[in-house]
C-alpha positions in Angstrom: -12.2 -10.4 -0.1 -10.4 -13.9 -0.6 -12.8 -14.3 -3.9 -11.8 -11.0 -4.8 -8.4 -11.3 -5.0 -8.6 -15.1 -6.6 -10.5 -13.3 -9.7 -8.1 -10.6 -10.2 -5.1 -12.8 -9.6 -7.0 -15.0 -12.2 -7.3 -12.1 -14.4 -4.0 -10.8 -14.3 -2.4 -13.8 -15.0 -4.9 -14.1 -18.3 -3.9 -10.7 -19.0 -0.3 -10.0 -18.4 -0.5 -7.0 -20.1 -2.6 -5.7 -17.5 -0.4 -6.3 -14.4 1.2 -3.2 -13.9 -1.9 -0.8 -14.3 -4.2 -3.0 -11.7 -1.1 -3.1 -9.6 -1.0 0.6 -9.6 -4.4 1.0 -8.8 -4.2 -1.6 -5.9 -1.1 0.1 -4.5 -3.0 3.6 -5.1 -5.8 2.1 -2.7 -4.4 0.4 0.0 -2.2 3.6 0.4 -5.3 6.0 0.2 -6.5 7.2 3.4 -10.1 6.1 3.2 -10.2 3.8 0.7 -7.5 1.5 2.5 -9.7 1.2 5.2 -12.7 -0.4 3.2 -10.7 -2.5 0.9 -7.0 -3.7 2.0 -5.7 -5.1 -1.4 -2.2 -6.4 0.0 -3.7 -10.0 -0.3 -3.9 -9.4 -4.0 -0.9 -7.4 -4.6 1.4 -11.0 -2.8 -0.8 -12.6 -5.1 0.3 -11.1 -7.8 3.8 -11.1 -6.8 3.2 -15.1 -6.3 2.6 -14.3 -10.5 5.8 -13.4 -11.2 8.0 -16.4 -11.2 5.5 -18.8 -12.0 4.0 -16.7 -15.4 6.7 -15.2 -16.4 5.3 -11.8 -15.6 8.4 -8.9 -15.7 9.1 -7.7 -12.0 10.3 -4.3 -12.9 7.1 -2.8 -14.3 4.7 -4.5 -11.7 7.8 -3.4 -8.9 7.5 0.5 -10.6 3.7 0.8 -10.7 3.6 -0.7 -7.4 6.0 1.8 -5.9 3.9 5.2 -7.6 0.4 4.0 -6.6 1.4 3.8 -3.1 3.8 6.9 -3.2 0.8 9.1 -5.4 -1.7 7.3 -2.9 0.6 8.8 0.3 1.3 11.7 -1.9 -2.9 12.5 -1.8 -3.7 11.5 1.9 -1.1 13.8 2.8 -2.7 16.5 0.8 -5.8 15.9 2.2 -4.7 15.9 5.9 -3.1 19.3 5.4 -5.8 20.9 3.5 -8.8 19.8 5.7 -6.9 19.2 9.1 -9.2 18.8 11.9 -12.3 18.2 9.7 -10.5 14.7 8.4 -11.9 13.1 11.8 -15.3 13.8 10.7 -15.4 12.1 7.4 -16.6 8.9 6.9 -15.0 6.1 7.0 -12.9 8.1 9.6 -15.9 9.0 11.4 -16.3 5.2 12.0 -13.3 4.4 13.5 -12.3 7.0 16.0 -9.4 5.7 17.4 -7.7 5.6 14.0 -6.7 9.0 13.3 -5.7 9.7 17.1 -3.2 7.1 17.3 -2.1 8.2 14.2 -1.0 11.3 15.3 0.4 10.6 18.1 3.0 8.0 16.6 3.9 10.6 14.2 4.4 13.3 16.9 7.0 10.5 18.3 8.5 9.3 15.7 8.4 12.2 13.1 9.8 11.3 9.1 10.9 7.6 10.2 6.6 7.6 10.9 6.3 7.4 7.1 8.8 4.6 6.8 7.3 2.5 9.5 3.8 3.4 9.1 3.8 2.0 5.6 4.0 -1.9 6.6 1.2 -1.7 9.0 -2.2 -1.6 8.0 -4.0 0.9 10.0 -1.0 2.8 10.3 -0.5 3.1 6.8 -4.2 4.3 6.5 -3.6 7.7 8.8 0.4 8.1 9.4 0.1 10.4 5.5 -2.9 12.6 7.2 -1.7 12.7 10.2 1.7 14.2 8.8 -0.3 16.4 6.6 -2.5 17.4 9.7 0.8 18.5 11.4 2.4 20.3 8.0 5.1 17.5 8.4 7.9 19.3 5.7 6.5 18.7 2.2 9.7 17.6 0.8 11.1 14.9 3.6 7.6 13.5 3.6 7.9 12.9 0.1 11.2 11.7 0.2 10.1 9.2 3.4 7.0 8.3 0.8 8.6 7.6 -2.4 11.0 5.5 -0.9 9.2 3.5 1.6 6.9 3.1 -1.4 9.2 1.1 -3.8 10.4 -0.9 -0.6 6.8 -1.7 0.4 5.9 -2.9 -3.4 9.3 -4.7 -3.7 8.6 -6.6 -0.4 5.0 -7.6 -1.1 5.3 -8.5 -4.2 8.4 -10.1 -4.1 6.8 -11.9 -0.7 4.4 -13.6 -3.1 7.2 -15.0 -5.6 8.8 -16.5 -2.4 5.9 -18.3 -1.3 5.3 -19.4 -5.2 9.2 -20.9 -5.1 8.6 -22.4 -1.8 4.9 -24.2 -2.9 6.8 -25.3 -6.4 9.7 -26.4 -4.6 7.2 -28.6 -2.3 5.3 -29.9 -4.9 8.2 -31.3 -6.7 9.5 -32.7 -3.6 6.3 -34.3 -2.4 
């Protein structure tokens, strides 16, 4: 995975023109239900944050696409949960990690809309809190409020995350 991300941090930095569309797509999959489990891209996406200040790379666009491939990737788990309900469980790459989907559920049955805020910065939460709210027909429209907006907040942080670490390396550099 570290090789993975090196190449495409290597990439976008060759091809700034590409930033915002692989970011999209990187935000799209961690936030995906099944896909985040397989390949957790948030090493890249600080990666390319780490871009910004050191290649001159534009914030808003990469912040923006960011922000809707996490939201649309939310957006589709959701769907999903609520269209398939019990049935998600049995899918793979559910299927292979059982305890996943149940603990899922239950922190949304405890924590309700706030689920979708806090679910969002944890990794295996963030894989089944969007199902788990579709499972239970969490309102449509506060779950998409919680998503859109816990979306641009999770892009700003990571990616802005990785220009921090970038100032902090320059800064050590220079002074060392």
């Amino acid at each position: 995975m570290e090789d993975f991300a090196r190449s495409l941090t290597d990439f976008v930095r060759d091809h700034q023109l590409w930033a915002a569309p692989i970011v999209l797509v990187l935000a799209f999959g961690e936030s995906l239900a099944f896909i985040s489990l397989l390949i957790p891209a948030w090493g890249a996406l600080v990666a390319i944050g780490a871009l910004i200040g050191v290649s001159g790379i534009s914030f808003w666009p990469i912040w923006i696409a960011g922000g809707v491939g996490a939201a649309l990737g939310d957006w589709l788990s959701y769907w999903f949960g609520f269209k398939f309900k019990d049935h998600v469980a049995e899918m793979w790459p559910l299927s292979r990690y059982p305890d996943l989907l149940p603990r899922g559920e239950a922190f949304v049955q405890k924590w309700g809309v706030p689920s979708v805020y806090i679910g969002r910065f944890f990794g295996p939460l963030r894989a089944t809190v969007p199902l788990a709210a579709g499972i239970f027909e969490m309102p449509y429209w506060r779950f998409q409020l919680a998503n859109w907006i816990s979306a641009l907040i999770w892009s700003a942080a990571l990616l802005l995350f990785g220009d921090g670490i970038s100032k902090i390396a320059e800064w050590i550099w220079r002074v060392v």
